[in-house]
SEPA-376582 format. One line per 4 residues: number of its first residue (from 1); their letters; for each residue x, y, z of C-alpha. Coordinates in pm, 1 decimal. Layout:
<recs>
NUM> a> X Y Z  ... .
</recs>
This chain:
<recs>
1> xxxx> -796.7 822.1 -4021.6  -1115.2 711.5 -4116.8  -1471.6 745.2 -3951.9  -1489.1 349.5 -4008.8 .
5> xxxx> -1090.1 309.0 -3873.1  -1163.7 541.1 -3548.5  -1479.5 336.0 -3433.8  -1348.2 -23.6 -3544.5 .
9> xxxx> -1045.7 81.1 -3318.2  -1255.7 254.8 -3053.2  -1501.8 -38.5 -3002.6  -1208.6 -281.9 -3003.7 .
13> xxxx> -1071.6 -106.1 -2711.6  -1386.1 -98.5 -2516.0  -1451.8 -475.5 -2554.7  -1095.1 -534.6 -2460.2 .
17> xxxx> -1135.8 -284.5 -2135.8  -1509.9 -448.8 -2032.2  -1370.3 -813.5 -2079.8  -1076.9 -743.9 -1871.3 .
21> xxxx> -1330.6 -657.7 -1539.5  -1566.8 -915.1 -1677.8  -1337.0 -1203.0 -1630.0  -1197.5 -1114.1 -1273.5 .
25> xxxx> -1439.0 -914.5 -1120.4  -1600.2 -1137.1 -876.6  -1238.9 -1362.9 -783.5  -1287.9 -1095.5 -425.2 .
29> xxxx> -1559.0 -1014.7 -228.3  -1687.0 -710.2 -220.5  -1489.3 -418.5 -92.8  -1594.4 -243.3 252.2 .
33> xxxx> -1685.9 75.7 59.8  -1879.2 -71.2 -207.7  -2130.4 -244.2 67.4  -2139.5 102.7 230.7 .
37> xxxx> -2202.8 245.7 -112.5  -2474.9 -51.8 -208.2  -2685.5 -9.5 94.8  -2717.1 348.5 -11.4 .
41> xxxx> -2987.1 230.6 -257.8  -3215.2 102.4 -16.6  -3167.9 453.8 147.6  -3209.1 742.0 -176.7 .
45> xxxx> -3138.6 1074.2 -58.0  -2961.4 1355.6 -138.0  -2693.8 1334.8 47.0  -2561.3 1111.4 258.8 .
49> xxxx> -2246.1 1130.0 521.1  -1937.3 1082.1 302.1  -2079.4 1156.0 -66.8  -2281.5 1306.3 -230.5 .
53> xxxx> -2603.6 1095.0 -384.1  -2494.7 948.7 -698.8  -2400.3 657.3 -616.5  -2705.0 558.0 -426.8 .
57> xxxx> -2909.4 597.8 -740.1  -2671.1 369.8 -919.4  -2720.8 162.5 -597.1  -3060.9 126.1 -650.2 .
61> xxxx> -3090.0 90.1 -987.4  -2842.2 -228.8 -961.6  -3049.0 -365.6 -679.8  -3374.8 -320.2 -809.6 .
65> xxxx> -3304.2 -480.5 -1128.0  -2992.6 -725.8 -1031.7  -3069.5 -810.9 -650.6  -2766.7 -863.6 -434.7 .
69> xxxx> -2522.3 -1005.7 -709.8  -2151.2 -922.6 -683.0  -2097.2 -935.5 -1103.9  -2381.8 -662.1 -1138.4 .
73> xxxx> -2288.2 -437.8 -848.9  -1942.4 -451.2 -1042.4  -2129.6 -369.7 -1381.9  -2122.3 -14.1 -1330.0 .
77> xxxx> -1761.0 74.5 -1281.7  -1649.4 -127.2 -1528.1  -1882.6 37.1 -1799.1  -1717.0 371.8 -1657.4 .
81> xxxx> -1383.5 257.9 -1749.0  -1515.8 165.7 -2101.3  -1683.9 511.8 -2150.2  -1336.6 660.8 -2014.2 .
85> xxxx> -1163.2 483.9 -2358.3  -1442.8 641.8 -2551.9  -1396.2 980.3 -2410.1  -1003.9 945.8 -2444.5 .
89> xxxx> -1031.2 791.8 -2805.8  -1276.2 1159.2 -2877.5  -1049.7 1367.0 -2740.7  -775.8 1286.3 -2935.6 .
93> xxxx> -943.4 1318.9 -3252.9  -1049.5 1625.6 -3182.3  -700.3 1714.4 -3106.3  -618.1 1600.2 -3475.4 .
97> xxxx> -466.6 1271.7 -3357.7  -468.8 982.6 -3578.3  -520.5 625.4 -3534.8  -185.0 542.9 -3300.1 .
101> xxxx> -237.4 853.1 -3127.3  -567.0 739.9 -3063.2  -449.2 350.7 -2951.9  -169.0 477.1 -2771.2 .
105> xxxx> -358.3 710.9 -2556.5  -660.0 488.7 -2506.4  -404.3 167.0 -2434.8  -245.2 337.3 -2158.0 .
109> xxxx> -590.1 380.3 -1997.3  -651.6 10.8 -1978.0  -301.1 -130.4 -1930.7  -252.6 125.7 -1621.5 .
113> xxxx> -243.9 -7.9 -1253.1  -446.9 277.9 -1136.4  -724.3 290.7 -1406.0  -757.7 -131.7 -1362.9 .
117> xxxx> -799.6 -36.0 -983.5  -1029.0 220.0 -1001.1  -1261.3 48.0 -1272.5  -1266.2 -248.9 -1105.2 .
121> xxxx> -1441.3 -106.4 -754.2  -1771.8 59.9 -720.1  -1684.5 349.1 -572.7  -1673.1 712.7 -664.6 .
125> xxxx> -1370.3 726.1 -808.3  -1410.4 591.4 -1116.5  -1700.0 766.9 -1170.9  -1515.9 1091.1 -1091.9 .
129> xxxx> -1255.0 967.9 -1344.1  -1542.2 973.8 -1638.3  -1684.4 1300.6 -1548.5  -1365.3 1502.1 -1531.5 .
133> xxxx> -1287.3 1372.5 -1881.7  -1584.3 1463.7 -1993.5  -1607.1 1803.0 -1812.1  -1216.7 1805.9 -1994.6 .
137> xxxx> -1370.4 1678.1 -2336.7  -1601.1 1992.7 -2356.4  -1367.8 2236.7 -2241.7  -1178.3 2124.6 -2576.1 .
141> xxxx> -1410.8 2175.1 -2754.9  -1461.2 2542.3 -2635.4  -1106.6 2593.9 -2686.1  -1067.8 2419.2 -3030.5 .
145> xxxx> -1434.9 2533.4 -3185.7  -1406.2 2899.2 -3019.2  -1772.7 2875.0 -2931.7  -1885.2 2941.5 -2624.2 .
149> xxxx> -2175.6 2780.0 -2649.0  -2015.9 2451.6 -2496.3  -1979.6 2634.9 -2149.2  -2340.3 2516.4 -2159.9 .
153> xxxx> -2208.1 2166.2 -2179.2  -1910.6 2224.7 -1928.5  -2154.2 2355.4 -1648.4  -2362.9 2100.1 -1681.1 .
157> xxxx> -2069.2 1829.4 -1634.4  -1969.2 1996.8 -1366.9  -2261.8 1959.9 -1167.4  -2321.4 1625.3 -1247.7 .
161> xxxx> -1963.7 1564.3 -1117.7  -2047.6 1751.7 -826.4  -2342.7 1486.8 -738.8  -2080.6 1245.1 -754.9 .
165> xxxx> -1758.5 1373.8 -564.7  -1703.2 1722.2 -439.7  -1314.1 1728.3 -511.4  -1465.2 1847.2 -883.1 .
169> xxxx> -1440.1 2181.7 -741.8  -1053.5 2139.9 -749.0  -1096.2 2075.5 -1148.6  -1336.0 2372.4 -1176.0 .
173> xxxx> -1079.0 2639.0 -960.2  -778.2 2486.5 -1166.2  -962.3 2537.3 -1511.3  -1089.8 2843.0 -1471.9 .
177> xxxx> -736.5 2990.4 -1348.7  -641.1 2809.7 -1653.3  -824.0 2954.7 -1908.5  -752.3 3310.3 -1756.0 .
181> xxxx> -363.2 3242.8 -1770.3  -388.9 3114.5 -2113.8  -470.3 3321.4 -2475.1  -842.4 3196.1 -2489.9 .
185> xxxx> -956.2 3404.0 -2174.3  -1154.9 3612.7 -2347.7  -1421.7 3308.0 -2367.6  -1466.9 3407.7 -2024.5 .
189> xxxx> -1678.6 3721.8 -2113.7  -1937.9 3531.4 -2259.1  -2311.5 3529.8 -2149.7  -2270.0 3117.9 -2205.0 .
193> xxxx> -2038.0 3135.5 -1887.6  -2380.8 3259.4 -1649.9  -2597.1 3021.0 -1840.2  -2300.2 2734.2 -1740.5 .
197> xxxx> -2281.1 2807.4 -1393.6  -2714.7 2852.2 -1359.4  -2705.5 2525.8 -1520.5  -2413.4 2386.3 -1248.6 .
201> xxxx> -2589.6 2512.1 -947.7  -2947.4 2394.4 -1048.4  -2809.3 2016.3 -1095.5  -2624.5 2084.3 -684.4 .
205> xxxx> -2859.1 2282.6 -544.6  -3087.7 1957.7 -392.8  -2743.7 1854.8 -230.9  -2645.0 2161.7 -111.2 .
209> xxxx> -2939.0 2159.8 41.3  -2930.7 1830.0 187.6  -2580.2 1977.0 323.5  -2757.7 2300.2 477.7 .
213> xxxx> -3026.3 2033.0 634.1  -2723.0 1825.5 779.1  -2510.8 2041.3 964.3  -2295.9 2048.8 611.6 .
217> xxxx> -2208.9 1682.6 693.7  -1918.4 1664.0 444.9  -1738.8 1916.8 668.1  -1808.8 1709.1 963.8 .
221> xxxx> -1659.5 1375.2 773.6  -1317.4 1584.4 623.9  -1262.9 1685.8 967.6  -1237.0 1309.0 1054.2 .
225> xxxx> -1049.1 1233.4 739.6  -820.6 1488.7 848.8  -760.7 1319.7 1226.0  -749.5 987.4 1122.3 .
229> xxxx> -607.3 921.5 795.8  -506.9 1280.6 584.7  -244.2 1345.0 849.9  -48.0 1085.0 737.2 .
233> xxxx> 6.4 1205.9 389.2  312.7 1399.5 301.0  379.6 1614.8 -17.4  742.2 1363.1 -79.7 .
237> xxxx> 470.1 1055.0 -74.5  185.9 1257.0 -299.1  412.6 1330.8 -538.5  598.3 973.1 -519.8 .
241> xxxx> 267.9 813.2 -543.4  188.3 1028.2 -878.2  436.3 839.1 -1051.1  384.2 514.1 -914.3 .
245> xxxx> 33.0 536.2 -960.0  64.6 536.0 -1328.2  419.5 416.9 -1344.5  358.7 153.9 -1607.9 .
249> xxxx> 273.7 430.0 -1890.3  464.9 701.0 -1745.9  694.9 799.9 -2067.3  317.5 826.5 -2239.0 .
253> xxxx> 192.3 1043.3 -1986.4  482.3 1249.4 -1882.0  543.3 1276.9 -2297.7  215.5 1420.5 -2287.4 .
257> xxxx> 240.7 1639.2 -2035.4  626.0 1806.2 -2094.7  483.8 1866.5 -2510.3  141.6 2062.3 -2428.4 .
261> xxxx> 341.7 2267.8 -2167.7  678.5 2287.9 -2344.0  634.2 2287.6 -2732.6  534.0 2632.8 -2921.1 .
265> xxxx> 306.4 2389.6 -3174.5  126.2 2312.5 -2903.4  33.4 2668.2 -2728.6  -325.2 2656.5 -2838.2 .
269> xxxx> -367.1 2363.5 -2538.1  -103.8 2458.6 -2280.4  -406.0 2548.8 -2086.2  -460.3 2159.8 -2018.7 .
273> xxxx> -134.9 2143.7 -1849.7  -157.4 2424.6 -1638.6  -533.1 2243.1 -1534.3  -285.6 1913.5 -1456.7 .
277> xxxx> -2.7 2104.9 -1229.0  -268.5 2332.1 -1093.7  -497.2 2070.8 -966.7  -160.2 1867.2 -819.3 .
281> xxxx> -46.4 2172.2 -657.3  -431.4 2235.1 -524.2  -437.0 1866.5 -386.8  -66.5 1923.8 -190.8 .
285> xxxx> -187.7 2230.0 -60.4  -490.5 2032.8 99.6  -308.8 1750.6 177.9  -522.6 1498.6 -57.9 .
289> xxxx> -480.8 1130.9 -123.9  -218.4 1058.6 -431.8  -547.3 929.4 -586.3  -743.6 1232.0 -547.4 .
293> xxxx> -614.6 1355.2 -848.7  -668.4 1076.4 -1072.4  -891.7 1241.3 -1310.3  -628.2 1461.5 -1476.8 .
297> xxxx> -464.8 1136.4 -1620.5  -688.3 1025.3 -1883.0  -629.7 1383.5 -2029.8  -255.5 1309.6 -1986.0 .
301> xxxx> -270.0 967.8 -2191.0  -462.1 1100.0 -2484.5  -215.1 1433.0 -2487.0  61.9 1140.0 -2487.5 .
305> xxxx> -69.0 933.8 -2765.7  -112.4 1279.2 -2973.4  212.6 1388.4 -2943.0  391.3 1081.2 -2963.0 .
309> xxxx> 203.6 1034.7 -3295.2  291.3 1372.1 -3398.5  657.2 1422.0 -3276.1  775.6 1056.5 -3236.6 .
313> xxxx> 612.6 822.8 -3393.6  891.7 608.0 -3429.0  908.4 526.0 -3047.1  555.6 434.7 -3006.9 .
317> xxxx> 639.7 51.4 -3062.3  891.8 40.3 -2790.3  719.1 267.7 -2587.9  403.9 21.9 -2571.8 .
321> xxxx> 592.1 -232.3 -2557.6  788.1 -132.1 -2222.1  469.3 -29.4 -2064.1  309.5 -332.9 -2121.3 .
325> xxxx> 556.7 -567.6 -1968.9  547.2 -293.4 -1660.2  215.9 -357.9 -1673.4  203.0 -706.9 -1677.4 .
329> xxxx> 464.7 -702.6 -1394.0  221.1 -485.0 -1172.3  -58.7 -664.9 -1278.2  -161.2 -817.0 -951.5 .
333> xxxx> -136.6 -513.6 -800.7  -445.6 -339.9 -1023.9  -656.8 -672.1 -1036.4  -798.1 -885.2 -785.0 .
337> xxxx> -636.8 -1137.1 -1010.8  -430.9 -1376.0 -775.3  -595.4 -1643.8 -533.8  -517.8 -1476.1 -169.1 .
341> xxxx> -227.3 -1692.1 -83.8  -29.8 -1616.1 -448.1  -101.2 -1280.0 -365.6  26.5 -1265.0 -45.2 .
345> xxxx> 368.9 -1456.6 -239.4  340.7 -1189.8 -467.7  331.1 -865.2 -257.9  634.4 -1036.4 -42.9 .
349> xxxx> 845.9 -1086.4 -317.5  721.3 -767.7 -482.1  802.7 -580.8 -86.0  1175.6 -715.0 -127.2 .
353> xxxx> 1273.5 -681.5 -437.2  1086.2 -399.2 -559.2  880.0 -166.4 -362.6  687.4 -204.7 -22.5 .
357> xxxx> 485.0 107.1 -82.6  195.4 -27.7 -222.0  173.4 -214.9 102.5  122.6 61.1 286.1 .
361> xxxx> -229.1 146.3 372.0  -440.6 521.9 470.7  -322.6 489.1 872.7  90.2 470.0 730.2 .
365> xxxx> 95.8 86.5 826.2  209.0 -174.9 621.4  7.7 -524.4 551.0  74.0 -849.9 376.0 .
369> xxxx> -139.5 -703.1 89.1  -231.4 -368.3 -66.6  -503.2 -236.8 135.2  -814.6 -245.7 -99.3 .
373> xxxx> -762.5 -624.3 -72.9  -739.9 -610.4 308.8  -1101.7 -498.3 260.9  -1215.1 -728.6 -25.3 .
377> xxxx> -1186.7 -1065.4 207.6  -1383.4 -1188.2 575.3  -1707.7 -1014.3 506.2  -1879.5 -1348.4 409.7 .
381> xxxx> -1718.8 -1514.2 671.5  -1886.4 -1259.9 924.7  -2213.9 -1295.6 800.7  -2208.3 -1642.0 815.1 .
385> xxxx> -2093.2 -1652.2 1181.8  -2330.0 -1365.3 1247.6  -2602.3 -1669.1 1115.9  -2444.5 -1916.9 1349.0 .
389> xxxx> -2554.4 -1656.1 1650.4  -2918.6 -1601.9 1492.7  -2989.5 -1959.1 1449.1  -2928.7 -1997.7 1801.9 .
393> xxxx> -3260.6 -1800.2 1879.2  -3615.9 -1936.0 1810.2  -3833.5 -1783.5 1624.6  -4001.3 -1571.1 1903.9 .
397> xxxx> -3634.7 -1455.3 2027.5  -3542.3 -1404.9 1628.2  -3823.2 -1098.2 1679.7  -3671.3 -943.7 1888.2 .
401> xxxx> -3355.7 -941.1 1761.4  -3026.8 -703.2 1669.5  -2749.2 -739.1 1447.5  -2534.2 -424.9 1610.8 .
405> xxxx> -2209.0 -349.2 1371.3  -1873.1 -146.5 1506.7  -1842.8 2.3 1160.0  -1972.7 82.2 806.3 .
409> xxxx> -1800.2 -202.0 641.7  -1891.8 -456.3 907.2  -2271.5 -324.8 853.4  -2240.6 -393.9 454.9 .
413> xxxx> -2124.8 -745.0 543.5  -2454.1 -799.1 718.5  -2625.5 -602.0 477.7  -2513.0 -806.2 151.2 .
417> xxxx> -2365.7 -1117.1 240.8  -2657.4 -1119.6 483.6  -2891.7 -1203.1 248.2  -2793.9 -1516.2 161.3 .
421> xxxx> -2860.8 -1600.0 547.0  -3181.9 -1442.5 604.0  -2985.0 -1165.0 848.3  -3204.6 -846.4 946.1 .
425> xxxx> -3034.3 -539.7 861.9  -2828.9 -435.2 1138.4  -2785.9 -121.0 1299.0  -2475.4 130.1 1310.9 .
429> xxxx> -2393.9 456.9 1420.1  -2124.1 453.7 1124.8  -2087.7 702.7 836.5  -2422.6 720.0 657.9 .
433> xxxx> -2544.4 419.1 899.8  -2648.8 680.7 1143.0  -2882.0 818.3 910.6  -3122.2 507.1 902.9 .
437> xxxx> -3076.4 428.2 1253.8  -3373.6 448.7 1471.9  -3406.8 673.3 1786.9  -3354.9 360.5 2037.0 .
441> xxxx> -3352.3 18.1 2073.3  -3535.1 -202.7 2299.4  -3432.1 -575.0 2186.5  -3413.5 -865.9 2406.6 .
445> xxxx> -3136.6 -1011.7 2185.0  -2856.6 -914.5 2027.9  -2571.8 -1017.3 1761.5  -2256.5 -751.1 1840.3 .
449> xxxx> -1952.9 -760.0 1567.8  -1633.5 -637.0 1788.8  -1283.5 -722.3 1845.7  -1278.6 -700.4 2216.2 .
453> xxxx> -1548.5 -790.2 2465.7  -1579.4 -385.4 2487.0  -1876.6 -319.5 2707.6  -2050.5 -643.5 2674.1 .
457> xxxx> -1996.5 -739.6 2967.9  -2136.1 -474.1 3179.4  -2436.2 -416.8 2973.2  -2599.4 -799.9 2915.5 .
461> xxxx> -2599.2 -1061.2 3165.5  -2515.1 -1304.9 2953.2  -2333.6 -1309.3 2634.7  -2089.9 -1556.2 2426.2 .
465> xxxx> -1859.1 -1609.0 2196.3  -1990.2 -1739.8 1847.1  -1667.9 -1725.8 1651.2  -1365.2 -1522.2 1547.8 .
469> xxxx> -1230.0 -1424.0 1194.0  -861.2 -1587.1 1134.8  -739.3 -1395.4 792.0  -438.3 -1229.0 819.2 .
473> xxxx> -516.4 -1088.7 469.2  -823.2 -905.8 611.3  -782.5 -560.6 782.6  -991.2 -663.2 1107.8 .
477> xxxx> -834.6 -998.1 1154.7  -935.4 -1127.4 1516.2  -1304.4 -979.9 1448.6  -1521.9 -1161.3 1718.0 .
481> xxxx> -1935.7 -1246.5 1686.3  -2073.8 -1190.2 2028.8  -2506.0 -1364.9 2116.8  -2563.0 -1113.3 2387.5 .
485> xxxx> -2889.7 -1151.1 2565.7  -3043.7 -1050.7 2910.2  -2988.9 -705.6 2864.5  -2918.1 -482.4 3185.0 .
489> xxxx> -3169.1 -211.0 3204.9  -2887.8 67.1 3127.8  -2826.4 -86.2 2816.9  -3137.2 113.4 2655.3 .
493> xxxx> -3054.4 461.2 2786.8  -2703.2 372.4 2666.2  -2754.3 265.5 2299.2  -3025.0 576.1 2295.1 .
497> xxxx> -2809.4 807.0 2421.7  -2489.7 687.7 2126.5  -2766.6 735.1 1873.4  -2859.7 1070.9 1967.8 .
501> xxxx> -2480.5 1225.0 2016.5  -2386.8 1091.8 1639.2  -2701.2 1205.7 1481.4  -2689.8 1527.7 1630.2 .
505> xxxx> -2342.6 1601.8 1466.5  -2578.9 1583.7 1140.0  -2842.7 1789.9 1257.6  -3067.1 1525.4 1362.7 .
</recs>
């Protein structure tokens, strides 16, 4: 393989992966976590309720130079993904792959349901996804250059990974056992190895901090996790969902996985599938989401593409060939692709004939859609009827005015899709909403997103009905816009006293 041949092919790939998310990346509306994640750039810190502070400088830098436009807030993952097929396309040539090693492993990246997920939302994950390939990239280097040098370079991915999602530390405990189980563990003696984990811990330290500052806020936030939504997961449905996740290119991956564990050529990088089974058995342990460990994948397709290059080259054809009418099948499934009422025919036909499971959503319920689409639809529709209830006041009463939201993704409705209605930016006592909530509120109007009448009743004298969502496709179908004026003179000890109790679980 030529220098000329790797980057022709390489490049190809990329254009192929960014025009994929080009074309379809704005047929949704935003999801509930990528508003949550997008008002984090108006908000730059070091830490923030849920995550760590990455993606609220990527927040920013799309807002300050892009505005409130859903194509550019998509930008960003999908340039992830691409980067991903560079990183995959890298590391097989530096396993000694040639050029349909290197197609094979970087077309199972793009064709997969998972990855086409994943780099088509602006959330963590896919961000994860690139740094634990990188963070994977330099540690074969190490291996394959014995120099320790590059734990200079490993360290330093690491903590950038770290800034991003803390589940890196599962990647960092399962390579380090790794390396000691395997014959290079005497690249663990190495000076480089302090220098790498200075380097680490420098990049983290201003969100540990943050942490230390916060009453360790991620700790508070997995607790809920585990309450609400980790208790549902099962070790029989993790390890399902490991297949099914990737299903489409599974004889690439699992071809890559059995040869770097299984065949003597291959003992120089067994280490990278004891990293793959470690971090699986790390994630059942803790109970993780099947997409938690996502990030040991790419390494699994380029590992496939290598040795079905090297072993059975023959195959490859059919091999690609199967996965990508198993892709094509599952298609709708990765991209928002489908109008909402052919998906909904889809995903009922797909429930009966095939599989519900990718029905089911976090709290072990099943909808008429997978659940990232649940949360991709009605968030316009709430803003707008959110503007039917502010242009109800006059300009004097518009002063003096709240937009009050039940949860973080009903805030990022008001916060994005609010824009294009002149909306203030509402207050929640949400996730990271807490953190930019003032101390108390004192407004003689307000706008209050709920499902039920709640406590509107006994705190405002008077109050109505604006309008109610009607979309069985979206997770808080029946979502009601209350105008609630009048308040009673509880109401302000009330709303202070809510505001206190959740900041004070952050230290606040």
């Amino acid at each position: 393989m030529t220098k000329k041949s790797f980057w022709i092919l390489t490049v190809s790939m990329i254009l192929v992966k960014l025009m994929i998310h080009f074309f379809t990346c704005t047929n949704y509306e935003l999801h509930r976590d990528e508003m949550l994640y997008f008002s984090m750039g108006s908000h730059l810190a070091w830490g923030f309720a849920s995550t760590p502070p990455l993606m609220s400088f990527l927040s920013f830098i799309v807002k300050s130079l892009f505005g409130y436009q859903e194509f550019f807030v998509k930008l960003f993952p999908a340039l992830a993904g691409a980067s991903i097929v560079l990183l995959i396309a890298l590391f097989v040539r530096e396993l000694g792959g040639k050029i349909i090693a290197v197609a094979t492993g970087c077309i199972a990246f793009i064709i997969s349901t998972a990855m086409l997920r994943t780099s088509s939302l602006f959330m963590p994950v896919i961000f994860e996804l690139f740094f634990w390939m990188l963070f994977l990239y330099f540690v074969l280097k190490l291996i394959n250059k014995q120099d320790p040098r590059y734990w200079v370079w490993i360290g330093i991915s690491f903590g950038l990974a770290f800034l991003n999602k803390y589940s890196v530390l599962f990647l960092g405990g399962a390579t380090f056992l790794s390396v000691l189980l395997s014959e290079h563990r005497r690249l663990l003696l190495s000076k480089y190895v302090f220098y790498a984990a200075g380097a680490g811990l420098l990049i983290m330290l201003p969100n540990i901090i943050w942490q230390a500052h916060h009453n360790f806020a991620v700790v508070t936030h997995m607790r809920e996790l585990y309450r609400t939504q980790l208790v549902y997961v099962s070790p029989a449905t993790f390890l399902y969902e490991q297949i099914m996740m990737n299903f489409p290119v599974i004889f690439i991956w699992v071809t890559g996985l059995i040869g770097v564990i299984f065949y003597r050529r291959e003992k120089k990088f067994r280490m990278f599938g004891y990293i793959y089974l470690i971090v699986i058995i790390l994630f059942l342990a803790a109970r993780g989401k099947s997409y938690y460990a996502l990030g040991v994948y790419s390494m699994m397709f380029a590992f496939g593409g290598y040795i079905l290059e090297k072993y059975s080259k023959k195959w490859i054809p059919v091999i690609l060939g199967v996965s990508v009418v198993i892709s094509l099948l599952l298609l709708p499934l990765g991209l928002p692709l489908l109008p909402q009422k052919q998906l909904k025919d889809y995903c009922a036909w797909f429930s009966k004939n095939i599989n519900p499971a990718p029905m089911r959503d976090e709290n072990n319920t099943y909808s008429l859609v997978p659940q990232d689409y649940t949360d991709m639809t009605g968030w316009n529709e709430l803003a707008k009827l959110a503007s039917v209830a502010y242009n109800e006041l006059n300009d004097e009463q518009k002063k003096s005015c709240t937009i009050f939201a039940n949860n973080y993704g009903q805030a990022g409705a008001f916060d994005f899709y609010g824009k294009r209605y002149n909306l203030p930016a509402p207050v929640c006592l949400n996730d990271s909403y807490i953190f930019w909530a003032p101390d108390s509120l004192s407004s003689a109007n307000f706008i209050i997103s709920d499902d039920t009448l709640g406590d509107i009743p006994r705190l405002f004298a008077n109050y109505k009905e604006i309008g109610e969502i009607n979309n069985d496709c979206f997770r808080e179908n029946g979502l009601k816009v209350y105008l609630c004026q009048n308040p009673n003179p509880l109401l302000k000890e009330f709303i202070k006293q809510r505001i206190r109790d959740n900041k004070k679980i952050y230290g606040y």
